[in-house]
C-alpha positions, 0 to 999 in steps of 0.5 A: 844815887842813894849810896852817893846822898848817903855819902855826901850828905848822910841820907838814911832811909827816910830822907832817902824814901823823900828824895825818891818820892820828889824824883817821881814826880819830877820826872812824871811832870817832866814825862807829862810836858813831853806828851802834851807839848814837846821835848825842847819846852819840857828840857827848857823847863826843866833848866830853868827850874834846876838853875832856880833851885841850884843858883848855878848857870846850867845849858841844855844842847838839846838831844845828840844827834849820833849817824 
């Protein structure tokens, strides 16, 4: 993941330091929402935020169910 923002956008290792901290802690909230309520309210919140900050049509299937 840091080579690719290094290659598409010139991160060096302070914005790369920022990226990782904000990755955090997204992905301690999105840990936290799957605790305390469950994963399809922790997933459908996580979409609408992504599609939020992208302004891009993103779908969530919920998980993939392998026999």
């Amino acid at each position: 993941m840091a080579v690719s923002l290094h290659d598409a956008y010139g991160f060096g290792p302070e914005r790369l330091q920022k990226f990782f901290e904000a990755f955090q802690e997204n992905s301690d909230e999105l840990a936290k929402m799957r605790a305390e309520v469950d994963d399809d309210y922790a997933f459908e919140k996580l979409r609408l935020r992504a599609e939020d900050v992208s302004r891009m049509d993103i779908r969530y299937y919920g998980k993939l169910k392998i026999d």
